[in-house]
C-alpha positions, 0 to 999 in steps of 0.5 A, a space after each residue: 500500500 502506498 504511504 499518500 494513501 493513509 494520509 488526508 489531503 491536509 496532510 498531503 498539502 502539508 508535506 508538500 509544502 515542507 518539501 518544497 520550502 527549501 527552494 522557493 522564494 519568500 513569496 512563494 513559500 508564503 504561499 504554500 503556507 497560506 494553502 497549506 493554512 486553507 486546506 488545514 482549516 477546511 478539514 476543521 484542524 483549526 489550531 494547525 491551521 492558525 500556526 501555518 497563518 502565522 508562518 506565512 506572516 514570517 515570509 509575508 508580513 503584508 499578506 491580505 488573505 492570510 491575516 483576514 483568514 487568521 483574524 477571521 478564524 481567531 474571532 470565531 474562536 471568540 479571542 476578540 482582542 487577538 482578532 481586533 489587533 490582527 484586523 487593525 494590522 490588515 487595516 494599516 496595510 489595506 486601509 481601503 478594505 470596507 468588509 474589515 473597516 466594518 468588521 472593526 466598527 462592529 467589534 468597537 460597538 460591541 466593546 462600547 468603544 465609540 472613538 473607534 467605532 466612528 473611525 472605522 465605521 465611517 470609512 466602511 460607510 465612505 467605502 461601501 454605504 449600501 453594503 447591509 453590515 455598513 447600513 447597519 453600522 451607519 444606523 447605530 452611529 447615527 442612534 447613538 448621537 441621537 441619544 447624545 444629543 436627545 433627540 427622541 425623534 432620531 432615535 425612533 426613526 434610527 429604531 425603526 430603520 434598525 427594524 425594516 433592516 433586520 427583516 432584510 439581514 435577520 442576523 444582523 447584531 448591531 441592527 438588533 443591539 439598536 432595536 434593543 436599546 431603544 425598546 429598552 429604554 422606551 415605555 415598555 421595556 419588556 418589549 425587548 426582550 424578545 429581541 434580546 433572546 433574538 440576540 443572544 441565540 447568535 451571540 450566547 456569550 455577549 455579557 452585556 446582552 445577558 445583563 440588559 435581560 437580567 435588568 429588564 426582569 429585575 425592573 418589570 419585578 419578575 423575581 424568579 425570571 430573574 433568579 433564572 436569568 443569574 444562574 444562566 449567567 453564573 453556568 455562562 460566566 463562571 469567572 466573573 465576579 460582578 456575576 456572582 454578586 449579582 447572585 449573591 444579591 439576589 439570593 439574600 434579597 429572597 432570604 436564601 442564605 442557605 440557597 444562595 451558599 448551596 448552590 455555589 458551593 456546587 458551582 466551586 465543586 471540590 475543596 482543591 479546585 479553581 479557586 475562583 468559585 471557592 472565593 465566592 463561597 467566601 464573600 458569600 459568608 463574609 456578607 451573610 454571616 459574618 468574618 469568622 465564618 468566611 475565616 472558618 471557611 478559608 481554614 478548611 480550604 487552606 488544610 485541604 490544599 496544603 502544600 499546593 499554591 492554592 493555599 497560599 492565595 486562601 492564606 493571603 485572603 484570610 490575611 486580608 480578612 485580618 487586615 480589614 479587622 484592624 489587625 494590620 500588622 499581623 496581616 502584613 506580616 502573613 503576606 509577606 510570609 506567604 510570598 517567601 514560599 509561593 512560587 512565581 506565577 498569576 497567582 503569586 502576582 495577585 498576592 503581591 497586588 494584595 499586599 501592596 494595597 495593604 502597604 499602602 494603606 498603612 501609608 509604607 508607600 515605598 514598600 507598596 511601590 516595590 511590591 507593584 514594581 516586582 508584579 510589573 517586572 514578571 507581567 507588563 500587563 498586569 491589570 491590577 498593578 497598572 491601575 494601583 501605580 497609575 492612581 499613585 501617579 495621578 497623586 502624583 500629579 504625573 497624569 501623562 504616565 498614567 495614562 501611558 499605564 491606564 491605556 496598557 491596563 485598557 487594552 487587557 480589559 476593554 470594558 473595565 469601568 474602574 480603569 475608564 474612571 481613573 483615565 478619567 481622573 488622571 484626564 482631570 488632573 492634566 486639565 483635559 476636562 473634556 477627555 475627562 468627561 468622555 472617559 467617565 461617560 464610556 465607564 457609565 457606558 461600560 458598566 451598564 449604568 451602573 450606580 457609581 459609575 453614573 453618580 461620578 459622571 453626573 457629579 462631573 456633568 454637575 459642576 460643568 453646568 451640565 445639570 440637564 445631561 446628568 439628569 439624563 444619565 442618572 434617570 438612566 441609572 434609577 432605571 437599572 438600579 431602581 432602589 440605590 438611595 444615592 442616585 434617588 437622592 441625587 436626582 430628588 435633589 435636581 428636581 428641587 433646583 427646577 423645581 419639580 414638584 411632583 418627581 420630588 414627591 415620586 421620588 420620596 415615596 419611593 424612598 420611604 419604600 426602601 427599609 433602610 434608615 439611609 433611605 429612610 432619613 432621605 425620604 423624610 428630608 425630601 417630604 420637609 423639602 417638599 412642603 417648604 419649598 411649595 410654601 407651606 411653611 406651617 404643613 412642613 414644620 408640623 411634618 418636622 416636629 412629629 419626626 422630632 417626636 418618633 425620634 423619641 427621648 434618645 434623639 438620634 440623627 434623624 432627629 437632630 436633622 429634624 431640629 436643624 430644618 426648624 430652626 432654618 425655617 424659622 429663621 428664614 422667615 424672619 422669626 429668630 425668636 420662634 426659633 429660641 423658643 423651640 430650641 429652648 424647649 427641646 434642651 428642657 428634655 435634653 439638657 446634656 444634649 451635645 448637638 442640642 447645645 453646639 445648635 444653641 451656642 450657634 443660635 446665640 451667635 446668629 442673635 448677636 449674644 455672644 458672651 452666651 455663644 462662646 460660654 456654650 462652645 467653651 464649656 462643650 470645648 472643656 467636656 471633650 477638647 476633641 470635638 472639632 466643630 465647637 472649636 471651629 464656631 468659637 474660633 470663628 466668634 473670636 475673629 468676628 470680635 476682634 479677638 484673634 490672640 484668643 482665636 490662635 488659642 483655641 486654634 492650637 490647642 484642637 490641633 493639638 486635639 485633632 492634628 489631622 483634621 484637613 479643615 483645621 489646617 486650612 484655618 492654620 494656613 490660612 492664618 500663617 498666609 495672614 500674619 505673613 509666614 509664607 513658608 509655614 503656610 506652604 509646609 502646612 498645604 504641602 502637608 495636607 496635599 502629600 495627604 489628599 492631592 485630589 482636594 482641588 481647593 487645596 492643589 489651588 491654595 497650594 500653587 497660587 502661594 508658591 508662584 506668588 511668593 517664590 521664584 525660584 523655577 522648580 518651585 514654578 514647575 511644580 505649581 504649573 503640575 498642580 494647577 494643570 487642572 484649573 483649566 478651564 476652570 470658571 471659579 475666579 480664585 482657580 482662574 486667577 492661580 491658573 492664569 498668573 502661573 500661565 503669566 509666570 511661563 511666559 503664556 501672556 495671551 493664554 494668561 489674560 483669557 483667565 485673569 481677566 475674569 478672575 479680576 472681574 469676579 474677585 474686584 476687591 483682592 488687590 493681588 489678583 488686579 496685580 496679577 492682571 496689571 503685571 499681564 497687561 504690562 507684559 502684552 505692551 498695554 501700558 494704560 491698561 497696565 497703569 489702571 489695574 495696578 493703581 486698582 491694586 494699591 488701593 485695594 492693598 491699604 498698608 500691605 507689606 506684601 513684596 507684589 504691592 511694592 513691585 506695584 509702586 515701582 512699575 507704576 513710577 517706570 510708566 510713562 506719563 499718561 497721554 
């Protein structure tokens, strides 16, 4: 029998290429291996098939129709970002091929990657616009900036498209994604579940497809659909830890404890498998029942894997369990035992991960570093320590490195709200407002509007002015996460500034539906809102004093809360003395109370009785010398009162009480600033912002006196890094810190744009008319110049401050005016 006769004619196609390798050119042994790769991949050896591809990338780098076979067949084996990156190559070398710009469009929408999706997408479009995959790109475009842009009518008539086409191409996923995001968010979501199980029978394995079901179900109140719908997720999705919290959740919103830790216990399988599903029986009973069982849990585990590497990640969680129980040094201490024997690897990576964040915590900075730097070295791409050294590097105010990490982490992990958010940070730090918001926008995306994700996007959105698009993103957020306090409470308070009476009351109800005192303490304050805000001062003060009296003898938060609106309602309306009286009542049932008494010591304040204000801050200062507020007032009234040798008193000693706290020592600082120590001013800012470098009122307070009071050019520099994110800024004292360092660097033009404004909105702080003068001089406008100096030294009276005299001197070097 001949030899040919036993093999297949993959086999045979192989031989042949391999016989001939040896006297054939680049090109053409390129060739036999693209067809050794073909036949290989028709007679279904796919993982042979793969490796006779990448053979011909060694003879041929700029082979079309091998890299579109291997991309194609390396997706189909769903290694979606190997795949991307393939088809990224093939478009570097081909830009002009619409069936893998498509294809990239496709892959970026799905990923929620719409900087990329628009620049494939409208190449495809420009390439082929009639092509069904293209129309369907096109139509998903053009859906998304009708929801950016809120135009309901766009977004209907893109649906509707959306819908003909699909009658056309029925296995059309990005038709059917916009079909389904539009029912979704329409009148009737349960709409789209039909096309979402459409959906997922061409794509079982699409994550978020699977998500928006579960929120549909979870929304329309179907408890058991949505039972269901986790545990095809968790059997889908094994390793994904957002999954199984979900389950967990959803378990112990039913009161199934012991349901919810039977069933991952069968998930997790034996004591010595994957650790991953045994980790989750761990937090199951770290949620549900408390340290010690999760503890006894990981004991059992630790003694089943004795002497394998899985019990040293149990060993090192049982650490962190410590950790988090306030035995830190212990924990510290076992981690680093642990890391003496693991051997090197994933898993050993993580542990490092772990004990860096404990280091950190603990503020041993160099050692966290060491331990991140030693996971980076064996793994470039470690997700986890990319983003804890990025975040140290946004602290830093090293923003460009960071995100030089944040973009390595991203291209591990696409759709990782926690990396999208601190891009977004590191964006905000460098001043680049807008990639900032672009970047918290995609997290909400990518999380599914998640409530956190959406409440930082909101609070971004917020301070621009953008009240309007937050509004939108966290009534999107409410409809996911229906009963999150904070994003009701966040959105109650939007509708007050509009105001919108009837979605405060909506919201308050839904509140007091939620059975937790944080829903409940917002439900109560949204109803006395309610009531003041529509003038019916006398309903809402009834409302207020029955919750003073539910609150009962003992007080209480709620209570005290209660009693604080009273007062500022009464006060409000011109009724000082009701409010004493009501005051004065409640310390006859409580005349020990400390908040009732720190309330009236402010109440004396406000009336102008001072002597028994500061007796009631002094005699709350002498129960407990660490109580922070009764200090503040008191430090305060002896201000107003031309006391400020007793004030520094009262100052030093709650620092000396309370050495940490950030509010005090901005009082210090800005003390020192006063009496005209610069340097002690700048040591205690640069203390507090080592301590908190995202407090932007420290960042401005800590720039604007090093650039106002030194020269040297390090010191400049570092005020140019920590004011980067002043950019943009529209508050007059941030605008004039950013504008007189953009003086400072000899940015003239760019400094005027801020310091004119930062004038306009500061007219009585000669330092910043100074700073515009100094400006105008520097642009060749003398007269502008002499008026905003002359401003200046009226405004600085008998400032001994070095700028003022800096002031006279230039004003006597003008020429006379014309």
């Amino acid at each position: 029998m001949r030899l040919t006769r036993l093999l297949t004619p993959a086999a045979l196609a192989l031989i042949t290429v391999l016989a001939l390798t040896g006297c054939q050119s680049a090109d053409e042994k390129a060739e036999g291996y693209y067809a050794s790769g073909l036949a290989l991949l028709e007679a279904g050896d796919t993982d042979r098939a793969l490796v006779e591809f990448r053979n011909v990338f060694k003879y041929n780098g700029f082979h079309k129709e091998a890299r579109k076979a291997y991309a194609d067949t390396v997706l189909k084996q769903g290694n979606v970002q190997e795949a991307y990156g393939q088809y990224l190559r093939l478009i570097e070398q081909y830009p002009d091929t619409p069936d893998v710009r498509r294809t990239l469009a496709e892959l970026a929408i799905t990923r929620g990657d719409w900087a990329e999706a628009e620049r494939h997408g409208r190449e495809a479009i420009r390439l082929a616009p009639d092509a069904p995959g293209v129309r369907a790109v096109a139509l998903a475009l053009n859906y998304r900036q009708a929801v950016l842009n809120s135009d309901a009518a766009a977004r209907a008539k893109a649906a509707e498209e959306a819908r003909v086409l699909l009658t056309a191409t029925p296995d059309s996923r990005i038709a059917l994604r916009v079909l389904i995001d539009h029912l979704a968010t329409g009148p009737d979501p349960k709409a789209a579940l039909p096309e979402i199980d459409r959906a997922l029978a061409l794509d079982p394995a699409a994550l978020d497809l699977h998500g928006a079901k579960l929120r549909i179900l979870a929304q329309a109140g179907d408890t058991a659909g949505t039972g269901a719908q986790l545990l095809i997720m968790v059997e889908r999705f094994p390793d994904n830890p957002e999954v199984r919290a979900a389950l967990i959740t959803w378990y112990m919103s039913q009161g199934d404890i012991d349901g919810a830790e039977a069933f991952l216990r069968q998930l997790a399988g034996d004591l010595t498998g994957p650790v991953e599903g045994h980790i989750t029986v761990v937090q199951l009973l770290q949620t549900a029942r408390g340290a010690d069982a999760a503890q006894t849990e990981l004991a059992k585990l630790i003694a089943a894997n004795a002497g394998k590497p899985n019990a040293d990640l149990y060993r090192a969680l049982d650490a962190a369990l410590d950790f988090e129980a306030g035995r830190q040094a212990e924990a510290v201490a076992a981690m680093e035992t642990v890391l003496t024997t693991a051997e090197p690897g994933d898993q050993t990576r993580r542990i490092k991960t772990m004990l860096a964040r404990m280091l950190a915590a603990t503020d041993n900075r160099v050692g966290a570093r060491a331990r991140i730097e030693e996971v980076l070295a064996e793994d470039a791409t470690n997700v986890e320590a990319l983003k804890l050294r990025a975040a140290w590097l946004i602290d830093e105010d090293r923003p460009g490195d960071a995100i030089v990490d944040l973009r390595a982490a991203l291209d591990q992990a696409p759709r990782d709200a926690a990396i999208l958010t601190l891009m977004a940070a590191a964006h905000e730090r460098d001043g680049a407002l807008d990639l900032a918001g672009e970047r918290l926008a995609l997290a909400v995306e990518v999380s599914g509007s998640g409530p956190e994700e959406s409440l930082r996007y909101a609070g971004f959105l917020i301070r621009q002015g953008r009240a309007t698009v937050a509004d939108t993103v966290l009534t999107e957020a409410r409809r996911v996460s229906p009963g999150h306090v904070g994003v009701l409470t966040l959105l109650a308070d939007l509708a007050l500034g509009v105001p919108d009476w009837p979605r405060v009351q909506d919201i308050a109800d839904t509140l007091g539906q939620i059975n937790t005192p944080e829903a409940e303490a917002a439900a109560r304050r949204l109803q006395a809102a309610l009531l003041l805000g529509q003038n019916r001062t006398e309903d809402g003060l009834a409302f207020l004093e029955e919750q003073v009296g539910k609150a009962g003898a003992g007080g209480g938060d709620t209570d005290l809360d209660a009693i604080r609106m009273i007062l500022q309602t009464r006060i409000r309306a011109g009724k000082p003395d009701e409010a004493r009286s009501y005051l004065d009542g409640e310390l006859a049932k409580r005349p020990t109370d400390p908040d009732l008494r720190l309330l009236s010591g402010g109440l004396h304040a406000l009336m102008g009785e001072t002597a028994e204000a500061e007796a009631l801050f002094r005699a709350l200062l002498a129960e407990d010398a660490s109580a922070e507020l009764p200090a503040r007032l008191l430090y305060g009234l002896l201000r107003s009162t031309d006391r400020a040798a007793e004030a520094a008193v009262v100052l030093q000693a709650a620092l000396a009480a309370q050495p940490a706290s950030g509010t005090l020592q901005l009082i210090q600082a800005g003390e020192m600033e006063q009496a005209g120590d610069i340097d002690g001013a700048i040591a205690v800012y640069e203390a507090m912002y080592a301590r908190n470098s995202s407090n932007v009122v420290i960042a401005n307070n800590l720039a604007s006196l090093i650039t106002t009071h030194r020269d040297d050019a390090e010191g400049l520099a570092r005020a140019t890094a920590i004011a980067r994110r002043l950019k943009d800024s529209d508050v007059p004292a941030f605008q004039d810190t950013y504008g007189w360092i953009a003086h400072r660097n000899g940015n003239h033009d760019e400094a005027l744009t801020y310091l004119e404004p930062a004038a306009a909105g500061l007219p009585n702080d000669g330092l910043t008319q100074f700073h515009l003068g100094m400006t105008y001089l520097a642009l060749n406008r003398p007269e502008d110049a002499r008026r905003q100096l002359t401003r200046a030294l009226e405004l600085a009276g008998d400032s001994k401050l070095a700028q003022f005299k800096t002031a006279r001197d230039t004003l006597a070097g003008l020429p006379p005016a014309p």
